[in-house]
C-alpha positions in Angstrom: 2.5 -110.0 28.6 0.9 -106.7 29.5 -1.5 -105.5 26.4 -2.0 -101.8 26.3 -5.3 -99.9 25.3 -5.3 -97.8 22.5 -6.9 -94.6 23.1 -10.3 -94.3 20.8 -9.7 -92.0 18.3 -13.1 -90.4 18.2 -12.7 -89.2 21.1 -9.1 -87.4 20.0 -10.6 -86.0 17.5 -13.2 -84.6 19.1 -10.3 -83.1 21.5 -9.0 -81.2 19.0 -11.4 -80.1 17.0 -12.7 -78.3 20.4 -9.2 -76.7 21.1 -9.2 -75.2 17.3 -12.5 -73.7 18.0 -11.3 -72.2 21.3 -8.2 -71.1 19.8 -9.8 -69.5 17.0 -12.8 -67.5 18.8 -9.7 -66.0 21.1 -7.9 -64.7 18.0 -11.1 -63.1 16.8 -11.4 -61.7 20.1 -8.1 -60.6 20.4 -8.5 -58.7 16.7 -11.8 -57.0 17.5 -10.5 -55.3 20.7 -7.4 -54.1 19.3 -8.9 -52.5 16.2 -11.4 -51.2 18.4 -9.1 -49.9 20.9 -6.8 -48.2 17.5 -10.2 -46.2 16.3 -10.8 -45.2 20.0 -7.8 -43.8 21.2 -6.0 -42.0 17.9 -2.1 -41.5 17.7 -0.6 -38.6 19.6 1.1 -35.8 17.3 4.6 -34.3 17.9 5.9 -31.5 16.5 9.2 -29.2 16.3 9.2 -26.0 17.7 11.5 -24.8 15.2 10.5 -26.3 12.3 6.3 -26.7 13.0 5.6 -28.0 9.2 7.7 -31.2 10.3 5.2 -33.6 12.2 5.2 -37.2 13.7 2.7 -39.5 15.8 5.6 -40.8 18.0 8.1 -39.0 20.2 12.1 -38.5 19.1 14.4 -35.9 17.6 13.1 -33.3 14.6 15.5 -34.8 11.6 16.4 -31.0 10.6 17.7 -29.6 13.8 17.9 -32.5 16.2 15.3 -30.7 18.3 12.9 -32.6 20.4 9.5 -33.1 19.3 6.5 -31.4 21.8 3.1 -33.2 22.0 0.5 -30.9 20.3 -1.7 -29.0 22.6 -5.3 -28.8 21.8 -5.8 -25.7 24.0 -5.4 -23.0 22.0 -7.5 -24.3 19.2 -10.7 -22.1 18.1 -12.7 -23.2 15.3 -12.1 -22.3 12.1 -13.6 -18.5 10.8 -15.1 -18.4 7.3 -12.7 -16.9 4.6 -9.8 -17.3 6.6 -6.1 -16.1 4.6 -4.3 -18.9 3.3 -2.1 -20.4 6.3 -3.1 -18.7 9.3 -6.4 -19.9 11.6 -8.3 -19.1 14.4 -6.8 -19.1 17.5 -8.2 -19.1 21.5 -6.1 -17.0 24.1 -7.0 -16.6 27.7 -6.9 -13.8 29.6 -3.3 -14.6 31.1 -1.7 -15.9 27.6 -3.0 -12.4 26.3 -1.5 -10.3 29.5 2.0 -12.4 29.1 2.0 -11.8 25.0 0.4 -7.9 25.6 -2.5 -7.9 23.1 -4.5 -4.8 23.2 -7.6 -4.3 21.2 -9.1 -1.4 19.4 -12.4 -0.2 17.3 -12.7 0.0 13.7 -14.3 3.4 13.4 -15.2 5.9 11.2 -13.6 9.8 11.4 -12.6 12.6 9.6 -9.1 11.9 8.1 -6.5 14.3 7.2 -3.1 14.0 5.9 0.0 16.0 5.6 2.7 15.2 3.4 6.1 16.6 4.7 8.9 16.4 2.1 12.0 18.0 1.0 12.0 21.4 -0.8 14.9 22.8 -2.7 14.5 26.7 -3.6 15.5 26.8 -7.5 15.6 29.9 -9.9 12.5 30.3 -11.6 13.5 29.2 -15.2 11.0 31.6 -17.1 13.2 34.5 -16.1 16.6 33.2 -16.9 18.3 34.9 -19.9 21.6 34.3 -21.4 24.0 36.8 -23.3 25.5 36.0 -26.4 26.3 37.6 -30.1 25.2 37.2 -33.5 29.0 37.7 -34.9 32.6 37.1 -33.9 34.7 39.8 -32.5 37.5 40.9 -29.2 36.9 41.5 -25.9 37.7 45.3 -25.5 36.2 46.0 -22.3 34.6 44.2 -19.4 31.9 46.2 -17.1 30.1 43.3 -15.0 33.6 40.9 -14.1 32.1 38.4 -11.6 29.1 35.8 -10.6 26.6 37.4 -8.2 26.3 40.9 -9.2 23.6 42.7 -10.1 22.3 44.2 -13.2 19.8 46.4 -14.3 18.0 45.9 -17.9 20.0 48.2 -20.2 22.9 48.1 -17.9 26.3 48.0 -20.5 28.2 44.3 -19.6 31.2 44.7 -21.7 32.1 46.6 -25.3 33.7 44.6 -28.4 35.7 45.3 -31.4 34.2 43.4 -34.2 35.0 43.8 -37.9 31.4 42.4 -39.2 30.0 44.7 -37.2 32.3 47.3 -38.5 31.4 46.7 -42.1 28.1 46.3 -41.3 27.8 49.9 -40.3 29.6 51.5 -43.0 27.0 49.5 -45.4 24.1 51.2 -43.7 25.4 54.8 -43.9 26.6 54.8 -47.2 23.3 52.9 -48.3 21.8 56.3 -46.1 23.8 58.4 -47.9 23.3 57.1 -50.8 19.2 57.3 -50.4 19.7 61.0 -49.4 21.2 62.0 -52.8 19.1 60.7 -55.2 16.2 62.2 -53.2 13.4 63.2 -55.5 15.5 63.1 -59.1 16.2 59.7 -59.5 13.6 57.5 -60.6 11.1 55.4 -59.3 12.9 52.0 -59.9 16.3 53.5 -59.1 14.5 55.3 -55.9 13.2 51.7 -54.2 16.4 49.6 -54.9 18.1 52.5 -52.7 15.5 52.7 -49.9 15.3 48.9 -50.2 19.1 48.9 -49.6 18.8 50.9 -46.6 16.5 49.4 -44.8 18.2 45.8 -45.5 21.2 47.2 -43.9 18.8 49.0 -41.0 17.6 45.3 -40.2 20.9 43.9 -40.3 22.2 46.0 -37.7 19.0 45.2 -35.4 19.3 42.0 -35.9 22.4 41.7 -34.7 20.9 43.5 -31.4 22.0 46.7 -32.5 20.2 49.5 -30.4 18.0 52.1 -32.0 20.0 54.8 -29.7 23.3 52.9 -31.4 21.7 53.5 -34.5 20.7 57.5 -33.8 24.4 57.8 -32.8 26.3 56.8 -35.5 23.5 58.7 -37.9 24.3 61.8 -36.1 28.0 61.0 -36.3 28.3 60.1 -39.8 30.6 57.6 -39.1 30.7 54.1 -37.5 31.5 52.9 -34.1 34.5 50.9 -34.2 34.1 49.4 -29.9 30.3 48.7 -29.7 29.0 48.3 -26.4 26.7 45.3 -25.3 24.1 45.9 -22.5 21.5 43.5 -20.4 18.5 42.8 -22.3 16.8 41.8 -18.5 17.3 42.2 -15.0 18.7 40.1 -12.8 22.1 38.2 -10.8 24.8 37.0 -13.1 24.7 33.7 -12.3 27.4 32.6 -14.8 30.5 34.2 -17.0 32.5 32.8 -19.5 34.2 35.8 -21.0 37.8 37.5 -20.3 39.3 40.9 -21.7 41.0 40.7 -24.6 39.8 37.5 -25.7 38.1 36.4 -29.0 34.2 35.4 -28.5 32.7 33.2 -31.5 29.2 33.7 -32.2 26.7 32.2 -30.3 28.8 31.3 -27.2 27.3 31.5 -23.9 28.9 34.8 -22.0 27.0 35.9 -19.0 23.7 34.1 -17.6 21.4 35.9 -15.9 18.3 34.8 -13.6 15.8 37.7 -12.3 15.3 36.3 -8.6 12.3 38.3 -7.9 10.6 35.2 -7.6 11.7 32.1 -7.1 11.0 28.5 -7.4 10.4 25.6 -4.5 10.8 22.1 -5.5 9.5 18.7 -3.6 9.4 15.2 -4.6 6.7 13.2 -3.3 6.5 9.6 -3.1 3.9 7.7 -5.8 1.7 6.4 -3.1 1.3 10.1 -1.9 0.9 11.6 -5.2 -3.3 11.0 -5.6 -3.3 13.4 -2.1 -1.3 17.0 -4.1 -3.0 18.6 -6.6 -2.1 22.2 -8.3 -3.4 25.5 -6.2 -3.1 23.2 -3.2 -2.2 25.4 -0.4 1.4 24.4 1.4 3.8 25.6 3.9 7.7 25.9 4.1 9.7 26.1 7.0 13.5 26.7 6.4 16.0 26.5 9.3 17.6 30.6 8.1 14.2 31.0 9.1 12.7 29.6 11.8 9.4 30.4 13.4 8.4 32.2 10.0 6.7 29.8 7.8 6.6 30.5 4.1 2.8 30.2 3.0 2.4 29.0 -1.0 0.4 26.8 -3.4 1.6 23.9 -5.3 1.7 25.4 -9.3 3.1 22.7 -10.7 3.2 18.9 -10.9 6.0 17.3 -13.3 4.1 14.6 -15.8 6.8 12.4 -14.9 8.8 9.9 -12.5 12.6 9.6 -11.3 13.2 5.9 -11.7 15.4 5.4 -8.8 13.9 7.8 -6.6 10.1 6.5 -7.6 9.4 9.9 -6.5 7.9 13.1 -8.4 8.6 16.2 -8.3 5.9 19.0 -7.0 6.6 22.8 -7.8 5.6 25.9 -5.3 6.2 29.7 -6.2 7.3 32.5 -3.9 7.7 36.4 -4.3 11.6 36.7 -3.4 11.4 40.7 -3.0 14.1 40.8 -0.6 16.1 38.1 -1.6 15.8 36.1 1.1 15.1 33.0 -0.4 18.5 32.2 -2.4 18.9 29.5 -4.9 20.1 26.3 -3.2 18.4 26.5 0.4 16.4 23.5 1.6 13.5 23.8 3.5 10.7 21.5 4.6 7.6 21.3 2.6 4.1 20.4 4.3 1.1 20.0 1.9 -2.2 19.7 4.2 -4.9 17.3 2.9 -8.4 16.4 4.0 -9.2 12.9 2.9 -12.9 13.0 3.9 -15.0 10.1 6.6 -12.8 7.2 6.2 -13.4 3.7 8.1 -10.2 3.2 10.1 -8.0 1.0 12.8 -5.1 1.8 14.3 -2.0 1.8 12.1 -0.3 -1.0 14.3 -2.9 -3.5 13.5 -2.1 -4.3 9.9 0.1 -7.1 9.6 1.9 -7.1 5.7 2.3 -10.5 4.8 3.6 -10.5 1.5 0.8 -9.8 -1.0 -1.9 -10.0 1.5 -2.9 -7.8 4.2 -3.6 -9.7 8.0 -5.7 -8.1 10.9 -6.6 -10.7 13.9 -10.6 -9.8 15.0 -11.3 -10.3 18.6 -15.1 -12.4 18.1 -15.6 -12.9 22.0 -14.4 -15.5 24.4 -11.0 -15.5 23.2 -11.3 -16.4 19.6 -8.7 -14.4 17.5 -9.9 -14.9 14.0 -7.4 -13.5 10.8 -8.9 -11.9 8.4 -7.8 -10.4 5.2 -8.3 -6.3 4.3 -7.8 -3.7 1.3 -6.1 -0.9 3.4 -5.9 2.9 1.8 -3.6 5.1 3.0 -1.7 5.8 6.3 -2.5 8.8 8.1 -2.0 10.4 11.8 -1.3 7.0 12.9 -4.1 5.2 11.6 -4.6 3.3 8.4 -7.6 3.5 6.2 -9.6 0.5 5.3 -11.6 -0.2 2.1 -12.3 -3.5 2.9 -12.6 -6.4 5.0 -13.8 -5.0 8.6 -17.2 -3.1 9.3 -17.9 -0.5 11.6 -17.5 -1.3 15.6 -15.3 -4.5 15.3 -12.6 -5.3 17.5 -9.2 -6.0 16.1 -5.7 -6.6 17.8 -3.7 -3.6 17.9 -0.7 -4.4 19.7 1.3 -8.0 20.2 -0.1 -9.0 16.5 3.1 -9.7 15.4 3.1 -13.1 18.0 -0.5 -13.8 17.5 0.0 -13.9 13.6 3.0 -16.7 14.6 0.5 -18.6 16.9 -2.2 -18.8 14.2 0.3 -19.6 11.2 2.1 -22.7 13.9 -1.6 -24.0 14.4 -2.6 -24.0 10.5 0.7 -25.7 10.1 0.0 -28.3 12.7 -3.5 -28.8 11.9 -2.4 -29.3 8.1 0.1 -31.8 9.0 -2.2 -34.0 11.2 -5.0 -33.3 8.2 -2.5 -35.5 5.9 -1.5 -38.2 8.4 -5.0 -38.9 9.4 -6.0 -39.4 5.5 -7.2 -42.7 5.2 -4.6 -45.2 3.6 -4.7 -47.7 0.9 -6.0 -51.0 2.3 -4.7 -54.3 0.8 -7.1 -57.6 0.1 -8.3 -59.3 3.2 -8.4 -63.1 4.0 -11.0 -64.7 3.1 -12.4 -67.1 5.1 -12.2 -70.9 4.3 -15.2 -72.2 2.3 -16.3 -74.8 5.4 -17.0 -71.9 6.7 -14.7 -72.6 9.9 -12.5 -69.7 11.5 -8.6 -69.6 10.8 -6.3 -71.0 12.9 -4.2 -68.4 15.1 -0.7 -67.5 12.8 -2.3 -68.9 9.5 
């Protein structure tokens, strides 16, 4: 019988007491060199071209539009300027990426700035000299003299007679009250005397207040008797401009017959936009060009500015007068109306380079070696192509005048991306780590 030797078992426990060591100083290796190589070598970013807010640190599809996702290029990054607007950031371009884009750069300068406002004019009557006839009492239409709109007439000029019974009594009163006067002369007395002279002139001021003429009064004194067709003339000069009477018809007091505008001079009416209104001011000189009259110009002065604004227009309205001796100028024309300003040294760019975004307003500033930097300015106003600015730029600076529009979407995608990868590389919530046993021995590898 063959008797086997047991192994000694202080020597298998030495055995594997020295593997667990060995095991356990490779899993620590192991753990160092992977964190290490993690912190070393951070996660690439990808983003959509369409949608650049949406970001991920490994390729695929953008969930929104199925697009795929581009690596992020740190070329065209530029550090960041200080007071940069809200969502946009410096950006670098090079010489080739600004040729294929077409940037062009100008100078903020300072010049001599004038304005001119061009708006349309609308020649109007001038409303001091309109005039409307009408009577003080009721009566028939016995005669017509002026029959249409657009004739002329001449202050005094007789427009058409009427039959009217007020009128009719109203003369008979006064010449009996005349008559009456006459007789009792010097006998009657003193009391009797003034209640006839105060009858006569009650009935005199009757009559002329119903716009009875002195001459109509002369005539039926000479007469002795009244006039039973009274005759109504023009009280101004002027162009009918409006009749509402026939023959033969019955006129109520106060009605509106004939209305009559002395054209003589005439009015010229602009409206002008609210942001143009601090530029006009009254005895401003202006001009007016209307096409019955080219190559004349029609020099005037701005006499009027309404205290008012037309709510759907949000214009208001400017008012020039003209001498209209030859009647040229008839109600109704249009014309164009340039008022001349000088705003004074202004600091200015070029109109183009003003980006509106919303409530702010975006230049880019060319600061050397291809930095494009935003910035945010107080413009004034627009004038010969340039735009005025209040604040923001100095004197001498360079600013992008021309392909803005694709730089602004360059430096809004980088702000984007560079928020994005701000947020995924904020540092995460760590749980509890392991602690290690209390002999003081490493773990095991998988416990």
């Amino acid at each position: 019988m063959s008797t086997r030797t047991r192994p000694n078992s202080a020597l298998v426990l030495a055995l594997a007491l020295l593997i667990a060591i060995a095991g356990g100083a490779g899993y620590c290796v192991w753990t160092e060199s992977a964190l290490a190589a993690e912190n070393a070598a951070p996660a690439k970013l990808y983003y959509c071209p369409m949608h650049p807010s949406y970001t991920s640190n490994k390729p695929g599809q953008c969930p929104i539009c199925n697009m795929d996702l581009v690596p992020v290029v740190e070329k065209g990054a530029a550090p960041a300027g200080k007071g940069e607007p809200a969502g946009h950031t410096a950006i670098m371009l090079d010489l080739h990426q600004r040729q294929m884009i077409g940037v062009q750069i100008g100078t903020v300068e300072k010049r001599q700035v004038s304005k001119t406002i061009r708006a349309v004019g609308r020649v109007d009557y001038d409303e001091r000299t309109l005039s409307v006839v009408s009577l003080k009492f009721g009566g028939w239409v016995e005669e017509l003299m002026v029959k249409s709109v657009g004739e002329p007439v001449a202050k005094g000029q007789p427009l058409f007679s009427i039959y009217s019974p007020e009128l009719l009594e109203a003369q008979r009163n006064y010449l009996l009250a005349r008559d009456s006067a006459r007789i009792l002369g010097e006998k009657a007395s003193a009391d009797t005397k003034g209640m006839a002279d105060e009858a006569l002139r009650g009935a005199r001021e009757r009559l002329l207040l119903w716009d009875f003429s002195e001459a109509q009064l002369k005539q039926i004194e000479e007469k002795g008797e009244p006039q039973k067709r009274v005759t109504i003339c023009a009280r101004t000069e002027g162009v009918v401009t409006a009749r509402n009477i026939l023959l033969g018809a019955y006129v109520e007091a106060g009605k509106e017959l004939y209305t009559i505008a002395d054209l003589r001079t005439v009015w010229m009416n602009a409206d002008i936009y609210e942001d143009e209104l601090p530029l006009v001011s009254v005895g401003q000189k202006a001009q007016v060009l209307l096409s019955s009259m080219p190559g004349a110009p029609l020099a005037g002065k701005v006499a009027y500015i309404y205290p008012y604004l037309n709510d759907q227009s949000r214009t208001v309205r400017v008012r020039m007068e003209f001498p209209n001796p030859d009647g040229k100028l008839k109600p109704g024309m249009y014309s164009t109306v340039l008022l001349a300003t000088d705003i004074g040294e202004q600091l200015v760019v070029d109109e183009n380079a003003v980006l509106f975004a919303g409530e702010h307003n975006i230049v880019f500033v060319d600061k050397g070696e291809g930095v494009l930097e935003p910035r945010e300015v107080t413009i004034g106003v627009a004038a010969e192509g340039m735009r005025v600015i209040l604040a923001g730029l100095t004197e001498g600076e360079k600013v992008v005048t021309s392909g803005n529009f694709l730089v602004d979407s360059e430096s809004r995608l980088k702000a984007a991306i560079a928020q994005s990868a701000t947020k995924m590389a904020a540092p995460q919530e760590v749980g509890p780590q392991p602690q290690e046993p209390a002999s003081g021995m490493p773990p095991m590898p998988g416990m």
